[in-house]
mmCIF entry with sequence, helices, sheets and N, C-alpha, C, O atoms, coordinates in Angstrom:
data_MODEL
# 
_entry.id   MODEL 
# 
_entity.id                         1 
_entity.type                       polymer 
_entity.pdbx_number_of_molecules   1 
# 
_entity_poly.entity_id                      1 
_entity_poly.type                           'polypeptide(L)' 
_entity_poly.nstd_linkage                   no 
_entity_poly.nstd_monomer                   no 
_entity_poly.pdbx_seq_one_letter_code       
;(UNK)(UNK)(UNK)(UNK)(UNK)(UNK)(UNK)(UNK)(UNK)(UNK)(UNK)(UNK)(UNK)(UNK)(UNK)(UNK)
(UNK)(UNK)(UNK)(UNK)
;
_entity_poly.pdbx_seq_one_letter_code_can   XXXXXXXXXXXXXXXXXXXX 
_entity_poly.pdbx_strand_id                 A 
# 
loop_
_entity_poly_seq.entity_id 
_entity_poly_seq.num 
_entity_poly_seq.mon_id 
_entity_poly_seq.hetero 
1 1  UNK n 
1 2  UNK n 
1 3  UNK n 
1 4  UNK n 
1 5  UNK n 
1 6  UNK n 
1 7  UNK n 
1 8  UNK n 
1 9  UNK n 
1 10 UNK n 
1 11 UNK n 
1 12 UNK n 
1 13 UNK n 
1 14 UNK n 
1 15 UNK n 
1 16 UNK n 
1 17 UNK n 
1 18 UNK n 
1 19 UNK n 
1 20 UNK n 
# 
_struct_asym.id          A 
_struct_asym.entity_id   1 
# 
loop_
_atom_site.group_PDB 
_atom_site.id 
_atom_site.type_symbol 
_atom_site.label_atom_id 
_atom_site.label_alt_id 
_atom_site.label_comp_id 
_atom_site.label_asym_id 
_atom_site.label_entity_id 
_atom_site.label_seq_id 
_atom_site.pdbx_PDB_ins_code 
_atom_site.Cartn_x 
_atom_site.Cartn_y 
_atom_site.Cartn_z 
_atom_site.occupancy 
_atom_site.B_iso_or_equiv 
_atom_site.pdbx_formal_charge 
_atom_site.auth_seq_id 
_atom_site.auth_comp_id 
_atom_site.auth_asym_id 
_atom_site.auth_atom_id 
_atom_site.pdbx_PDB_model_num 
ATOM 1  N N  . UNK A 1 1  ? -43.116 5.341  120.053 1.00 0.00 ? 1  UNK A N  1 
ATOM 2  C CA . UNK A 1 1  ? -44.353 4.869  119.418 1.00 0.00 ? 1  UNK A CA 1 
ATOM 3  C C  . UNK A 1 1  ? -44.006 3.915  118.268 1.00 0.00 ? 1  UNK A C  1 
ATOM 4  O O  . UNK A 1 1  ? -43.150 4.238  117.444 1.00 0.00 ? 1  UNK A O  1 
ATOM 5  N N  . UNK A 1 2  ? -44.657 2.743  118.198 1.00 0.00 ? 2  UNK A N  1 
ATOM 6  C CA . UNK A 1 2  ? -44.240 1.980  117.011 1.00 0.00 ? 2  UNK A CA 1 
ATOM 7  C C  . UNK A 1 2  ? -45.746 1.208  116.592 1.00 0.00 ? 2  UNK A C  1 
ATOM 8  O O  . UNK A 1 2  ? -46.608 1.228  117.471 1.00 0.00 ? 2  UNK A O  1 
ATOM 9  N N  . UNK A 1 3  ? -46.010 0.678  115.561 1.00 0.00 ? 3  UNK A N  1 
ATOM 10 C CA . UNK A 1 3  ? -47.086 -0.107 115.751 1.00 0.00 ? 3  UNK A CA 1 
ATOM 11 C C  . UNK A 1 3  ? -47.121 -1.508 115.456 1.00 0.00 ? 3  UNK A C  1 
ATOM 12 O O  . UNK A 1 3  ? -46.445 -1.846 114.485 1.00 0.00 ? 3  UNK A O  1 
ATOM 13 N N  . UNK A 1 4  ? -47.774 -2.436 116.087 1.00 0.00 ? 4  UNK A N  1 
ATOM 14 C CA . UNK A 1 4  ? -47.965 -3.669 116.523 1.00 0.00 ? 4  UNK A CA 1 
ATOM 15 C C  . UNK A 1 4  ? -49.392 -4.068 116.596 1.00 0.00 ? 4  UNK A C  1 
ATOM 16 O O  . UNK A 1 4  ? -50.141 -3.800 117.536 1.00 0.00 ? 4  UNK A O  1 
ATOM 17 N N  . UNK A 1 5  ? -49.836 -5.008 115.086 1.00 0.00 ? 5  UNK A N  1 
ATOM 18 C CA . UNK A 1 5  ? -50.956 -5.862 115.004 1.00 0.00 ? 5  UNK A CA 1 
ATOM 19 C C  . UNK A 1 5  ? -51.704 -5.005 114.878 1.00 0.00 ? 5  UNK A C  1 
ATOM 20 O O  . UNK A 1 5  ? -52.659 -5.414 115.538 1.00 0.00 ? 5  UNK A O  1 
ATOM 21 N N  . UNK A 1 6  ? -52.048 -3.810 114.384 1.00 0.00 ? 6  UNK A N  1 
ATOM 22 C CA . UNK A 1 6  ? -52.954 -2.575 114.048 1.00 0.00 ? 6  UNK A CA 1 
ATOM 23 C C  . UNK A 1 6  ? -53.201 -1.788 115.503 1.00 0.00 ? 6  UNK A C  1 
ATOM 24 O O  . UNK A 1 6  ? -54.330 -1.370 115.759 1.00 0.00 ? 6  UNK A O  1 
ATOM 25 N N  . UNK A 1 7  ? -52.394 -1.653 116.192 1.00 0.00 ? 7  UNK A N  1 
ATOM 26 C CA . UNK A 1 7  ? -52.004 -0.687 117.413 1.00 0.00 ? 7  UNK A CA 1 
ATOM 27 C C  . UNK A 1 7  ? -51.041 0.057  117.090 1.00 0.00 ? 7  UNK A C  1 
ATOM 28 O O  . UNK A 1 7  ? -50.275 -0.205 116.163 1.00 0.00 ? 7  UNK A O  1 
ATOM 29 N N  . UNK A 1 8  ? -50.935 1.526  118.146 1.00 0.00 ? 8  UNK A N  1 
ATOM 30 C CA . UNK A 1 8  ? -50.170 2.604  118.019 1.00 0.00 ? 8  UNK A CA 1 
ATOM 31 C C  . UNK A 1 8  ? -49.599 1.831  120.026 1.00 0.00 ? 8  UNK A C  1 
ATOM 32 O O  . UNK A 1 8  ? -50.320 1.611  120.999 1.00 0.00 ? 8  UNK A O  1 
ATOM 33 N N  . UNK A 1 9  ? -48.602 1.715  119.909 1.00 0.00 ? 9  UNK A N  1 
ATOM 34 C CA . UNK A 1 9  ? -47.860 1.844  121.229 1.00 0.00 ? 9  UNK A CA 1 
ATOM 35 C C  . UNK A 1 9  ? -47.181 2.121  121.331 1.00 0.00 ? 9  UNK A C  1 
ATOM 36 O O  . UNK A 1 9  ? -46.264 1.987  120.521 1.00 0.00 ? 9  UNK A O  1 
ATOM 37 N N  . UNK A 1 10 ? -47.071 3.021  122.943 1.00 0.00 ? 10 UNK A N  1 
ATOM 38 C CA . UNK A 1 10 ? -46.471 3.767  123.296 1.00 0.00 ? 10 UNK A CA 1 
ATOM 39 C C  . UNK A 1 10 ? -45.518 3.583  124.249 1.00 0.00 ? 10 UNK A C  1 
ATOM 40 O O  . UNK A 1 10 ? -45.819 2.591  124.913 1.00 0.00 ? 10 UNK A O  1 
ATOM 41 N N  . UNK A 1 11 ? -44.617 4.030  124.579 1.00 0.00 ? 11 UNK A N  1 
ATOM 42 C CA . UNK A 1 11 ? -43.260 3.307  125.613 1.00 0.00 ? 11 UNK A CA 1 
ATOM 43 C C  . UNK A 1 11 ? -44.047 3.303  126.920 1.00 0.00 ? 11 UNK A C  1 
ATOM 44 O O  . UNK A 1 11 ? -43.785 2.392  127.706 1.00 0.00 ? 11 UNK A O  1 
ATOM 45 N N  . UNK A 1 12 ? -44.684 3.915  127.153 1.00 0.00 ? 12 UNK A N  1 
ATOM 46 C CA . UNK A 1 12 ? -45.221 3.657  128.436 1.00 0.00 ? 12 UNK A CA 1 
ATOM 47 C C  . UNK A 1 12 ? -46.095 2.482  128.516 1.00 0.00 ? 12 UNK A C  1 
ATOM 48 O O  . UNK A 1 12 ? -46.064 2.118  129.692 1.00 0.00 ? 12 UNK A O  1 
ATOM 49 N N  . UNK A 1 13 ? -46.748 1.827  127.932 1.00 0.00 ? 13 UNK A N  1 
ATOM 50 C CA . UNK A 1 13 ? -47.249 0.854  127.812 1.00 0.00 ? 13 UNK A CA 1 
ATOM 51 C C  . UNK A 1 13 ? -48.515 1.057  127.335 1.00 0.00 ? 13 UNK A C  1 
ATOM 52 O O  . UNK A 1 13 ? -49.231 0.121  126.978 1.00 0.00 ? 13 UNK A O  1 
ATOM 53 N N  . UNK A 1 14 ? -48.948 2.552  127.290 1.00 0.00 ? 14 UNK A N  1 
ATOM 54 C CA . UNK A 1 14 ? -50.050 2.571  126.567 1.00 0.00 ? 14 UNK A CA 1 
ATOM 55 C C  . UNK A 1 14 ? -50.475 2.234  125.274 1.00 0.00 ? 14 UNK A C  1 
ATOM 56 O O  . UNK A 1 14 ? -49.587 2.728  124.579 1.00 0.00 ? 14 UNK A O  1 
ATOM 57 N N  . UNK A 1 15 ? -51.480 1.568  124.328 1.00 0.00 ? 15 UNK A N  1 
ATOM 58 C CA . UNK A 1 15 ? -51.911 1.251  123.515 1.00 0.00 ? 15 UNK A CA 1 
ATOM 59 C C  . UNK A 1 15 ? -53.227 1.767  122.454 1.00 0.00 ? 15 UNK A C  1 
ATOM 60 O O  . UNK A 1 15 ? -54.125 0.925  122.482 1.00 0.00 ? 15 UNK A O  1 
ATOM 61 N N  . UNK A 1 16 ? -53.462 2.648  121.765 1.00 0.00 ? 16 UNK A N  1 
ATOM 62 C CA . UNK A 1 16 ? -54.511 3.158  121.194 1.00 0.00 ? 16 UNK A CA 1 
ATOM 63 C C  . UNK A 1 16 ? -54.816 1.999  119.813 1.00 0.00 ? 16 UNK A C  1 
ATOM 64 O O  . UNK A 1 16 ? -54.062 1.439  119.016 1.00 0.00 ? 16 UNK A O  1 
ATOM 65 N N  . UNK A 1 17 ? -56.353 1.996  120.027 1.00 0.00 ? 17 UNK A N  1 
ATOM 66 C CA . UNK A 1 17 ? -56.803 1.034  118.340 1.00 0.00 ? 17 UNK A CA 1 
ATOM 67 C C  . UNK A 1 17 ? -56.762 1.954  117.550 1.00 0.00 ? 17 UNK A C  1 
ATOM 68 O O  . UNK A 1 17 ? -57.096 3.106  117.826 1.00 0.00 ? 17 UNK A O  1 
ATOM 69 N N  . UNK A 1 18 ? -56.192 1.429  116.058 1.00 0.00 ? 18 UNK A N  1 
ATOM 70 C CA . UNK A 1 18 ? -55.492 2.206  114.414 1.00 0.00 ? 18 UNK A CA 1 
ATOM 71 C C  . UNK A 1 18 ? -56.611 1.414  113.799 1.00 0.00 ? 18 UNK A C  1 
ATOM 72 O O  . UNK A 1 18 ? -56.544 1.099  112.611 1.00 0.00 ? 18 UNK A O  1 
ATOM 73 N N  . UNK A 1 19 ? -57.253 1.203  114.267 1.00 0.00 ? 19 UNK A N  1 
ATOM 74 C CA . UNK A 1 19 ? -58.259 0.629  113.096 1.00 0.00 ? 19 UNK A CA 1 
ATOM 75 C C  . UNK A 1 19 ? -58.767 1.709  112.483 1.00 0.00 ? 19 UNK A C  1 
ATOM 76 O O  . UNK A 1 19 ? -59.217 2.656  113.129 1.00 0.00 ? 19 UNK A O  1 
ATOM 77 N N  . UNK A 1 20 ? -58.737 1.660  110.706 1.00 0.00 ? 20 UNK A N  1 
ATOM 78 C CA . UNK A 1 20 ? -58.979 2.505  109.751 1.00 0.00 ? 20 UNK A CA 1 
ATOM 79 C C  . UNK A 1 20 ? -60.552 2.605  109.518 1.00 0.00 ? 20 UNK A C  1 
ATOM 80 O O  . UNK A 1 20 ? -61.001 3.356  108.652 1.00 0.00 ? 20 UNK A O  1 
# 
């Protein structure tokens, strides 16, 4: 998991929005 441009992604390629 790392985050990128206010995303949480995940090695699988999944992507969740981190918008606060």
């Amino acid at each position: 998991i790392y985050n990128q441009g206010g995303k949480l992604i995940f090695g699988q390629g999944t992507e969740l929005s981190v918008k606060p």
